[in-house]
C-alpha positions as CSV (number, residue, x, y, z in Angstrom):
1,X,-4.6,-55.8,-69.2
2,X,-3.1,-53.7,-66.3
3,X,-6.7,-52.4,-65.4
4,X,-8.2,-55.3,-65.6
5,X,-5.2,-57.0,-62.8
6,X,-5.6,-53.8,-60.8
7,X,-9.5,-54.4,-60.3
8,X,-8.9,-58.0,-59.7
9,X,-6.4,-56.9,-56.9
10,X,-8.7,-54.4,-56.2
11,X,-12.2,-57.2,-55.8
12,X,-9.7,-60.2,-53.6
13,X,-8.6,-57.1,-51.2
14,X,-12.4,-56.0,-50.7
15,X,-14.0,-59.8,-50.7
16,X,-10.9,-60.8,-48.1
17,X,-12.3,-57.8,-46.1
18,X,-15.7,-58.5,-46.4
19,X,-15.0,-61.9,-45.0
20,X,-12.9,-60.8,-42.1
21,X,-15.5,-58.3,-41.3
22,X,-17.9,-61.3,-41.7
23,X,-16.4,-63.0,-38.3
24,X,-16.9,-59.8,-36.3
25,X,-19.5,-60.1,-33.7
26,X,-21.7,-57.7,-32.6
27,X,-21.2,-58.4,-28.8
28,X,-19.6,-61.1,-26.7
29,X,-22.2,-63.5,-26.1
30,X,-22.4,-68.0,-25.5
31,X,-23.3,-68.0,-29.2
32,X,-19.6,-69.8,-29.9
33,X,-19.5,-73.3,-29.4
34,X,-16.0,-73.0,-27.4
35,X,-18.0,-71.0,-24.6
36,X,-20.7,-72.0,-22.2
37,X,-21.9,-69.3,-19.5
38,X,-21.6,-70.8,-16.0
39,X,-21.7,-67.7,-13.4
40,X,-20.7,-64.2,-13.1
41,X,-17.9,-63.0,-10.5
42,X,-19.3,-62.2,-7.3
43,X,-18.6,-58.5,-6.3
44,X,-17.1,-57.4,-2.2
45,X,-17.2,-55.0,-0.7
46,X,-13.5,-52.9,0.1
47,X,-13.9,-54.7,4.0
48,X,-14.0,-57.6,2.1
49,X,-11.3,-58.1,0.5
50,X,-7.1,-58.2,0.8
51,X,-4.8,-54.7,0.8
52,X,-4.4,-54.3,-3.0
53,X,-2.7,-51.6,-4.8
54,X,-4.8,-50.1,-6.6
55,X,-6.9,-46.5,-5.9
56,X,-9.6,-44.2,-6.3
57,X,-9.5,-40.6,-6.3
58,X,-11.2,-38.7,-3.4
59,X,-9.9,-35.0,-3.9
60,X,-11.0,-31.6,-4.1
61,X,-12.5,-31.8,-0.8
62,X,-10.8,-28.6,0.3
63,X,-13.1,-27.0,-2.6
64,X,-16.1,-28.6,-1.1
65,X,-16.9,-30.2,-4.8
66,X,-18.9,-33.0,-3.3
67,X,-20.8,-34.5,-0.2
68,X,-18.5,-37.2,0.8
69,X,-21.5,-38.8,3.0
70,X,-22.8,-39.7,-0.7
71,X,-19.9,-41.3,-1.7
72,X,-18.5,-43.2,1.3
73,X,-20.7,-46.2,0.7
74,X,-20.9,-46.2,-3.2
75,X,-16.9,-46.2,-3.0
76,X,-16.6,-48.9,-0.4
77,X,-19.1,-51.4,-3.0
78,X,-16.6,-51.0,-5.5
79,X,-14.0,-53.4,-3.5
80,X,-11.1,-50.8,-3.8
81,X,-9.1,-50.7,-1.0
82,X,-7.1,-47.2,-1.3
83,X,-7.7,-43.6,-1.8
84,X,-5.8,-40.4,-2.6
85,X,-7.4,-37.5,-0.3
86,X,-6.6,-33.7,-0.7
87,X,-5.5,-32.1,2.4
88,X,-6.6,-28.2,1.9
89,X,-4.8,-25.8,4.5
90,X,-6.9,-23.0,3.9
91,X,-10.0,-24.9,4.8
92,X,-7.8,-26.6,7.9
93,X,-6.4,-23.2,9.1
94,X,-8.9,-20.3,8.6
95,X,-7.4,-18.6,11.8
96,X,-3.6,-17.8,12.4
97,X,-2.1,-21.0,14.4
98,X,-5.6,-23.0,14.6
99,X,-6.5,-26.1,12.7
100,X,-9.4,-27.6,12.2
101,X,-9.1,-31.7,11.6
102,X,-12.6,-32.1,12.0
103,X,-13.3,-32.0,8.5
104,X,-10.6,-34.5,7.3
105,X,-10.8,-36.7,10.3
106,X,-14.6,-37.3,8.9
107,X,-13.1,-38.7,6.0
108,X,-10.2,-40.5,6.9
109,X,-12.1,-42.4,9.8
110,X,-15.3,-43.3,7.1
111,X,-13.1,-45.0,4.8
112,X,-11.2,-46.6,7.4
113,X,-14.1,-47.8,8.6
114,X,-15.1,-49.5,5.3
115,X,-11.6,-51.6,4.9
116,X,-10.1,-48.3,2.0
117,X,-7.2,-46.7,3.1
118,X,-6.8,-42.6,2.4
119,X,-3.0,-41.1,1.7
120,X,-2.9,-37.7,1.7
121,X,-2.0,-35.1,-1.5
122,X,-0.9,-32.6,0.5
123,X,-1.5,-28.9,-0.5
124,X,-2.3,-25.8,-1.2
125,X,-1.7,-22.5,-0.1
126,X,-3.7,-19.9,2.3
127,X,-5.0,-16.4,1.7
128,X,-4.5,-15.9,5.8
129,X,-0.9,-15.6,4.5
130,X,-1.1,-14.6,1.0
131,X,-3.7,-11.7,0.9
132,X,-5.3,-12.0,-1.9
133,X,-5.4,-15.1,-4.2
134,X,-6.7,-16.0,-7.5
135,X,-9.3,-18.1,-6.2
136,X,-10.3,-18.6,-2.4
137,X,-8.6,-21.5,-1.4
138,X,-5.0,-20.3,-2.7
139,X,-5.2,-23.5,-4.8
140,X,-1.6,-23.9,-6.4
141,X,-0.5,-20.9,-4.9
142,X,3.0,-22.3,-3.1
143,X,4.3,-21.0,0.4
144,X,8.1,-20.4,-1.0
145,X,6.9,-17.7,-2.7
146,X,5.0,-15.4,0.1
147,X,7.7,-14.6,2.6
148,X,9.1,-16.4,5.7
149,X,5.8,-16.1,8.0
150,X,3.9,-17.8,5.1
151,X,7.0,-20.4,4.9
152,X,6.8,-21.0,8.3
153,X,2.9,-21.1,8.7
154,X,3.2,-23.8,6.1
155,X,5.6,-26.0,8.0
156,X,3.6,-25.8,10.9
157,X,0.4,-27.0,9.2
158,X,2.2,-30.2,7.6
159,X,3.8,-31.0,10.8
160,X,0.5,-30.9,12.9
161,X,-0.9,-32.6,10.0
162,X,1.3,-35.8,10.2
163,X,0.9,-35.6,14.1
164,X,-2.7,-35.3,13.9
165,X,-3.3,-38.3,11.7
166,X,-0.1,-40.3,12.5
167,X,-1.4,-44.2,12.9
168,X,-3.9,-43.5,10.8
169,X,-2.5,-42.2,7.2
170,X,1.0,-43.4,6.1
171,X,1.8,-41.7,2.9
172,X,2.3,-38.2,2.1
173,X,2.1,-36.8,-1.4
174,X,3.8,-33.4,-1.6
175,X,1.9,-30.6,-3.7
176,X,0.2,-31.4,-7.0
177,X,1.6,-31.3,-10.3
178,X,4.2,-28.3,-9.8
179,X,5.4,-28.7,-13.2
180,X,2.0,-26.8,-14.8
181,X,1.3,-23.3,-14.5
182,X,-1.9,-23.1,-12.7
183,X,-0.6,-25.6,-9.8
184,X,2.8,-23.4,-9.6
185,X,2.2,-20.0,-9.0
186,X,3.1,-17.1,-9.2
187,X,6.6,-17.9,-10.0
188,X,7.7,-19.6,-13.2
189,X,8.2,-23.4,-12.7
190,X,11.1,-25.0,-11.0
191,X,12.1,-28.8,-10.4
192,X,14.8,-27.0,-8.0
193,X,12.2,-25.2,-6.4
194,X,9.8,-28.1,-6.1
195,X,13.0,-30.0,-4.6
196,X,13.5,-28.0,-2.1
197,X,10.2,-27.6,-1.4
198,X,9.2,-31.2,-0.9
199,X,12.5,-31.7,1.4
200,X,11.4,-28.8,3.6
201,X,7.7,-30.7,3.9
202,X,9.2,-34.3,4.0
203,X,11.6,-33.0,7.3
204,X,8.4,-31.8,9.0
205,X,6.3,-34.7,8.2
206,X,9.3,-37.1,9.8
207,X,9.7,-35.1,12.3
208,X,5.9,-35.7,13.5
209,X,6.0,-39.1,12.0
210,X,9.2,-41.0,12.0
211,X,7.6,-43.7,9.9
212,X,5.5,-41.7,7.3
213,X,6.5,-42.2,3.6
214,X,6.6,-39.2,1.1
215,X,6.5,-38.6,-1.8
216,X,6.9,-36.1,-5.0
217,X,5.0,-36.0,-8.1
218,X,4.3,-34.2,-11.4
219,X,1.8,-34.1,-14.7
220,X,2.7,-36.6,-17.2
221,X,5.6,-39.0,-17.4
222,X,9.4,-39.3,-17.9
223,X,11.2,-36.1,-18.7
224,X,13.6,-33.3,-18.3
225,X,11.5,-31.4,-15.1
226,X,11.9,-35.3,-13.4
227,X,15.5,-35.6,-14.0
228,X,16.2,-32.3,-13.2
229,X,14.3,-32.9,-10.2
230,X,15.3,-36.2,-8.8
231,X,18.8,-34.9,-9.1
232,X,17.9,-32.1,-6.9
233,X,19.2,-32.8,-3.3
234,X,15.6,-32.5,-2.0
235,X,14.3,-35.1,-3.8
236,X,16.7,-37.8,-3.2
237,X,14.8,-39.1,-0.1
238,X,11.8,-39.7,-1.0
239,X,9.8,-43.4,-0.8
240,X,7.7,-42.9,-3.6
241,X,7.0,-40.8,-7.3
242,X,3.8,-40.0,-8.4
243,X,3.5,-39.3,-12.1
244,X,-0.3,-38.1,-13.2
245,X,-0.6,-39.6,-16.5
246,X,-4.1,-39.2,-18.6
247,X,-4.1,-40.3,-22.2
248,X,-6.4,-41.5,-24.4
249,X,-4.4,-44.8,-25.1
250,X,-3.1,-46.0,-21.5
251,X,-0.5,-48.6,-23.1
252,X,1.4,-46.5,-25.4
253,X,3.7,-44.0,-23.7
254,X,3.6,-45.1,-19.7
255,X,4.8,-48.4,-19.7
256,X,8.7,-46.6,-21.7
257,X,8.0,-43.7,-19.0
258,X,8.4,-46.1,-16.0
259,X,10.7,-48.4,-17.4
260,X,12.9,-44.9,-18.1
261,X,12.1,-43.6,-14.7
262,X,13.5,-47.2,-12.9
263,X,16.6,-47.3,-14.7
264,X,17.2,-43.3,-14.3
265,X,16.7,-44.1,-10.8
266,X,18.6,-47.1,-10.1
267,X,21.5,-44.7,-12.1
268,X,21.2,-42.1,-9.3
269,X,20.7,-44.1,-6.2
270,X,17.2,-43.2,-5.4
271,X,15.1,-46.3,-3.5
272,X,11.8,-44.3,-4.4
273,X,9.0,-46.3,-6.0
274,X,7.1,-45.7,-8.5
275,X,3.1,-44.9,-8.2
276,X,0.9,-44.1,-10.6
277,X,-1.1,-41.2,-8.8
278,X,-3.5,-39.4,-10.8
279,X,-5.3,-40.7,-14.2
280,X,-8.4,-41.0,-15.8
281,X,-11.2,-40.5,-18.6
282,X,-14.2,-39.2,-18.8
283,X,-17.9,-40.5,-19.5
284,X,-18.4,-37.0,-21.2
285,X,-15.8,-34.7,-23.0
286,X,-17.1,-30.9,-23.6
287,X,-15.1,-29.0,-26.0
288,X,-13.7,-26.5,-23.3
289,X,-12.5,-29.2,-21.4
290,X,-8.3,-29.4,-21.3
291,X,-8.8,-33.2,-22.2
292,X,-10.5,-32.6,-25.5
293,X,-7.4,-32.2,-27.4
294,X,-6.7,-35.9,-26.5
295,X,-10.3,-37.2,-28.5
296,X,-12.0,-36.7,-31.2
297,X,-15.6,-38.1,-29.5
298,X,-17.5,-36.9,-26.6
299,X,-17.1,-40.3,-25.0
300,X,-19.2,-42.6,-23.3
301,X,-19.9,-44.6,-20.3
302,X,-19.0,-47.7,-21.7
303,X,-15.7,-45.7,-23.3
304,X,-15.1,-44.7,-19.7
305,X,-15.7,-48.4,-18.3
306,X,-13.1,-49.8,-21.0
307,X,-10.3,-47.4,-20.4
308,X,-10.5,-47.8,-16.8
309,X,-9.9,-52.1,-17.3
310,X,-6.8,-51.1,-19.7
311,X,-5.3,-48.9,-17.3
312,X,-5.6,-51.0,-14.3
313,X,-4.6,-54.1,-16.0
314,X,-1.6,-51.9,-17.8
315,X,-0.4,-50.3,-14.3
316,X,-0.2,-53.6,-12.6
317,X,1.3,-54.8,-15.6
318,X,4.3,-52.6,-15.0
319,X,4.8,-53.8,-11.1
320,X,3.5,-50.5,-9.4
321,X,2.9,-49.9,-5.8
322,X,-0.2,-48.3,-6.6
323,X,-2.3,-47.0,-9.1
324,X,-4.8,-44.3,-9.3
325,X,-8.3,-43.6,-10.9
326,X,-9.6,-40.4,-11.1
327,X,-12.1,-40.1,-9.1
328,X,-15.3,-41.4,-7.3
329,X,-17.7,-38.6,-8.0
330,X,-17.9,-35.8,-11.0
331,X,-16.9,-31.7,-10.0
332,X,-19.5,-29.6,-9.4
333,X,-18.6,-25.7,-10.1
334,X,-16.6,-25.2,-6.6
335,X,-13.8,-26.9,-8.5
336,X,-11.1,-24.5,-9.1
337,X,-7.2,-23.9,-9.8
338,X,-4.8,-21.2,-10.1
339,X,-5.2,-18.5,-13.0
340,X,-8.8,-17.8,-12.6
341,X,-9.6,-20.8,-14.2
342,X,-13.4,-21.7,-14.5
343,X,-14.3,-25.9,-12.8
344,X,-13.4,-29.1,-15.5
345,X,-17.0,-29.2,-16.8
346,X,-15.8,-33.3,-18.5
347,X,-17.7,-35.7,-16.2
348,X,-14.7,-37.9,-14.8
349,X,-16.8,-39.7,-12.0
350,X,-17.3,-43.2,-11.3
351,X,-20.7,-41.5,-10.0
352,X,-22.6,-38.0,-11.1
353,X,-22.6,-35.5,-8.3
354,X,-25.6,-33.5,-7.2
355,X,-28.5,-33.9,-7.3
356,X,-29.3,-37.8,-9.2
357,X,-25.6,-39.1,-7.5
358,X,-26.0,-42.1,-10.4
359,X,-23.5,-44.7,-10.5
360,X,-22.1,-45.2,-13.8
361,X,-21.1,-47.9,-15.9
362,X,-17.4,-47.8,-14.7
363,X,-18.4,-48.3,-11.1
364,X,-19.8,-51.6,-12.0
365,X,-17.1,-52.2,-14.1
366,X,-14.5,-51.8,-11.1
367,X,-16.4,-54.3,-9.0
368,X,-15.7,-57.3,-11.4
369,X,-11.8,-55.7,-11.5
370,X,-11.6,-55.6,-7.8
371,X,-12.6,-58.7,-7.4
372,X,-10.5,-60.7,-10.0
373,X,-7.5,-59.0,-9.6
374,X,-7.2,-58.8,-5.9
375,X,-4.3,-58.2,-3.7
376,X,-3.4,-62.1,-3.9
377,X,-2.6,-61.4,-7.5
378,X,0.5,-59.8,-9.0
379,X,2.4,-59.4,-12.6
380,X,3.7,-62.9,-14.0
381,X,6.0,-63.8,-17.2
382,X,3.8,-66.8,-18.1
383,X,4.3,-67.6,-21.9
384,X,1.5,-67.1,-24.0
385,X,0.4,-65.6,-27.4
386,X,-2.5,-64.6,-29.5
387,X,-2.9,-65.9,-32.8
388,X,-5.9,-64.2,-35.3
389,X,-4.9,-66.8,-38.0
390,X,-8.8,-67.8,-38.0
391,X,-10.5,-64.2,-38.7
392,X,-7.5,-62.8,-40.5
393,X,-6.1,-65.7,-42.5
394,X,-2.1,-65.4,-43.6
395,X,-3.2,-65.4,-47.1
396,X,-6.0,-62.5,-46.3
397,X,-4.7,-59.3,-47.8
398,X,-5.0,-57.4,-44.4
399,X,-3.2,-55.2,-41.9
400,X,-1.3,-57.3,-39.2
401,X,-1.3,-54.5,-37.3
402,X,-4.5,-56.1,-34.7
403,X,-2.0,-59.1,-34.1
404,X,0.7,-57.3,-33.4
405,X,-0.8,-54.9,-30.8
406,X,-2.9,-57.6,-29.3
407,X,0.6,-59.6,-28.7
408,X,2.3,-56.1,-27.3
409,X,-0.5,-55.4,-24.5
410,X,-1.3,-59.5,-23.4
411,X,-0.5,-59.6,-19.7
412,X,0.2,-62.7,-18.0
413,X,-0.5,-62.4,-13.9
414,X,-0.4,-65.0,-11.2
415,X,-3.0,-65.8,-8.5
416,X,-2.0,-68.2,-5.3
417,X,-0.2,-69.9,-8.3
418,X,-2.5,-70.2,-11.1
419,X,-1.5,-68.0,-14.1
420,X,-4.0,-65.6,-15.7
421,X,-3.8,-64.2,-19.2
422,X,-5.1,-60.9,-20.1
423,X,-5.3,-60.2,-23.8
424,X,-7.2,-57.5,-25.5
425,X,-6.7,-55.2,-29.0
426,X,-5.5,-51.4,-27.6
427,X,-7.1,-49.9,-30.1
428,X,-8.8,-46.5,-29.8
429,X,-11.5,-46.7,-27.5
430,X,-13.5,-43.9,-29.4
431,X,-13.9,-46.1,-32.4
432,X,-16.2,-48.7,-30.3
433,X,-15.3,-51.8,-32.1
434,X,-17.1,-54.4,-32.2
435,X,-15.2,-58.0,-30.6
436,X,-13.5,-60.3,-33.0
437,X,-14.0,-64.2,-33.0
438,X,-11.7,-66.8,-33.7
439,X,-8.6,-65.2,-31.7
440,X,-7.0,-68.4,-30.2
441,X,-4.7,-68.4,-27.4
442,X,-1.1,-70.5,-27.7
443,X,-0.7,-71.5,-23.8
444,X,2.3,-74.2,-22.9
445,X,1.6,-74.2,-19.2
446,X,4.8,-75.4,-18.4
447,X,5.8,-72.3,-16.5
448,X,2.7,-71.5,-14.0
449,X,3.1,-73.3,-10.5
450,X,-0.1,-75.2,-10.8
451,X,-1.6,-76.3,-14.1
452,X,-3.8,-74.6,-16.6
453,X,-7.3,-77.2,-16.4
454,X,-10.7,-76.5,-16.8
455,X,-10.2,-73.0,-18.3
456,X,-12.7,-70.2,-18.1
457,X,-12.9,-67.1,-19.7
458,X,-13.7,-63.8,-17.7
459,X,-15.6,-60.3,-19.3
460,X,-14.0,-57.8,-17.1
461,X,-16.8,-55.8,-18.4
462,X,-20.0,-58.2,-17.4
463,X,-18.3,-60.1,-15.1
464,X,-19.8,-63.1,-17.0
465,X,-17.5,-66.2,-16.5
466,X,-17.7,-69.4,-19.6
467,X,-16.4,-72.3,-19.5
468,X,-14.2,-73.2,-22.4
469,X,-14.9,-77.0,-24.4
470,X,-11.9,-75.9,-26.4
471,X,-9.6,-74.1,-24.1
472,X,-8.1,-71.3,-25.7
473,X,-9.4,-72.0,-29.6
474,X,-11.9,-69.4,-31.0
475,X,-11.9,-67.1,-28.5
476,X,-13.5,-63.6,-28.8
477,X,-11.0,-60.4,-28.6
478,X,-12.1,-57.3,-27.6
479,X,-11.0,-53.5,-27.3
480,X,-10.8,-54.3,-23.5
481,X,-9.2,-56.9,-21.3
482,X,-10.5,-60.7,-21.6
483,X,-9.4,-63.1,-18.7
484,X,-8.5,-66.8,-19.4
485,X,-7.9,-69.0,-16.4
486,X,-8.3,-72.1,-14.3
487,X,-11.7,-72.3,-13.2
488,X,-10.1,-73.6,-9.6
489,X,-7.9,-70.2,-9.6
490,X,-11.3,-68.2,-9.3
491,X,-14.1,-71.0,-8.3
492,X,-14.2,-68.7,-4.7
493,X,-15.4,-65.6,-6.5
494,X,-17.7,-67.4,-8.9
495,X,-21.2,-67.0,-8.4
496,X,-22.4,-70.3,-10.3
497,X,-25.9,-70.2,-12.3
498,X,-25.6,-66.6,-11.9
């Protein structure tokens, strides 16, 4: 008798799963009779549009790793409206006392031009003071560590830098990730060291540029080298922190990082906001890459395009200044760091480089973001859950755990006073999984400015927009964000018929 009630256990577990499964769709299509296509969000240009905070990454110039004339116009399309830009000295000062602007001027004045904003990551060293270097822009190699003419050199550069650019470029990212080997050398890593470092470049800066901001930052999140740095007397003064987070899940460990970092410091008396400098993940993972230990798949463009919606819509979550994907075009094999290190073969563009310069997935992807979650919008507490009672039952005998991590990662935001509610399932991207229907969202309403009427639902990865018969009742959920709204909140950047 106790085999037989163990396989009748055993058949109501598999037939409740088959008939979970059985709701899955295999894409998210009109086919529901809650949603009715009725236009697709038009996409702007970066002129176009509002100061915003988020970013795209336009580094490694000073190792020539792309034509930026390829990019400028492919980066402006996207509608973002920042960029992080990589200084170089050794390319800026190839003789003793003489800099060279030319090449940076080029740059900051194109995406100027085009409505994006560039702040400077400022770095690295020079082989004109150095000798010889591991690789031949001295990259990571730092000026504390090569006498007082190299000391001085350096000082001089970041001063003419702010001068040169003063009016023009407004924040100041000190070094790159000095809390890794091959961006630290040749000495072992020091948050006192980087401390006094970036207060040595931040007096410079000011003195050039009374009103430029500066900042510090570091790989990863909240830890020991940050504490130990921000208690450092060098750091204290900053107006910003820049941690470079990559993961393969952007919800899990960030969000207690910056929460950490605030209250650590509030506790100290530091004023510096928090940015989110450096992140991405790539459309293609080789095995030698540094990444791979984060995934088990070689990824994907539409991988790529999903992680980049549930970082941006994580970051702003979290009340950033600004956040930062990495970057607008793939390395080519100039790309190089400290420790004779061979180029990041993974392919983390929005765009390939040389010679096809294809725009992927994620590019496309970013338009439909920049659009919807423009600079009017910001982070909102507007109640809401997520209920899976329709696909998963309460008598189904299933995991919980979808509900529960779709309820942890729903984001409500508000635009000119009309709430939006971003809901999604975090789970692992390299899985692929298919959407789920039924999900319904529990909306009172009662605390957004202006009512919830008419709602639409937005992909963030077609930029299709529905109209809802049922408001939020048997809704699709996805492994990426899902937008409901007011129609009126975005009937401005809704191409109707479309």
């Amino acid at each position: 008798m106790k085999a037989i009630s163990v396989f009748f256990s055993l058949a109501l577990s598999i037939f409740c799963a088959q008939h979970v499964f059985a709701q899955i769709g295999g894409a998210l299509t009109d086919r529901s009779d809650n949603l009715a296509r009725i236009g697709k969000l038009k996409n702007f240009s970066s002129n176009q549009l509002p100061p915003s905070r988020f970013c795209i990454g336009f580094g490694a110039l000073d190792r020539k790793v792309f034509d930026p004339e390829k990019a400028y116009d492919i980066i402006a399309s996207s509608g973002v409206k920042n960029a992080r830009c990589q200084t170089g000295w050794a390319r800026t000062e190839t003789k003793k006392g003489v800099y060279d602007f030319q090449r940076i001027d080029d740059v900051v004045d194109n995406l100027r031009a085009r409505g994006i904003q560039p702040w400077f990551n400022v770095g690295y060293g020079n082989p004109l003071y150095m000798g010889k270097t591991d690789n031949p822009t001295a990259v990571g190699h730092v000026p504390l560590y090569y006498g007082e003419e190299c000391l001085q050199a350096w000082k001089n550069y970041v001063r003419a830098l702010a001068e040169h650019f003063k009016g023009r470029v407004f924040d100041y990212e000190i070094w790159n990730e000095p809390n890794i080997k091959k961006f630290w050398q040749p000495e072992k890593v020091s948050p006192e060291d980087y401390a006094r470092f970036v207060k040595l470049s931040a007096d410079e800066i000011r003195k050039a540029d009374p009103n430029a901001r500066v900042g510090a930052c570091k790989a990863g999140g909240f830890d020991n080298y940050f504490t130990s740095l921000m208690r450092a007397p060098g750091a204290r003064e900053i107006e910003f922190f820049c941690f470079h987070e990559y993961s393969g899940l952007p919800e899990t460990d960030f969000p207690r990082s910056v929460r950490a970092a605030r209250a650590f410091l509030k506790s100290i008396g530091s004023k510096a906001k928090i940015h989110q400098g450096e992140s991405g993940y790539p459309a293609y993972i080789p095995k030698n890459c540094w990444f791979a230990p984060h995934a088990w798949h070689s990824s994907s463009e539409d991988i790529q395009a999903k992680w980049l919606l549930r970082r941006y819509v994580s970051d702003l979550s979290l009340d950033l200044e600004r956040t930062s994907y990495l970057m607008i075009i793939d390395f080519n094999s100039n790309y190089s760091v400290a420790g004779g290190k061979g180029y990041d073969e993974a392919v983390w563009g929005l765009m390939e480089n040389a010679p096809r310069y294809k725009v992927r997935k994620a590019l496309g992807v970013s338009k439909n973001f920049f659009a919807l979650f423009d600079g009017n919008v910001k982070p909102a507490e507007y109640h809401f859950s997520v209920s899976l009672d329709t696909p998963y039952p309460k008598k189904a005998h299933v995991s919980r755990l979808n509900l529960v991590a779709a309820s942890l990662v729903s984001k409500s935001f508000d635009r000119n006073g009309w709430a939006m509610y971003a809901y999604y399932i975090p789970e692992d991207l390299q899985l692929q999984s298919p959407p789920i229907e039924g999900a319904d969202l529990l909306i009172t309403g009662s605390d957004a400015p202006k009512p919830l009427k008419e709602p639409v639902l937005v992909d963030m990865m077609t930029g299709a927009v529905y109209s809802l018969s049922r408001g939020g009742r048997n809704l699709p959920i996805t492994d990426y964000p899902l937008v409901l709204t007011s129609r009126e909140a975005i009937a401005d950047i809704i191409d109707f018929g479309k």
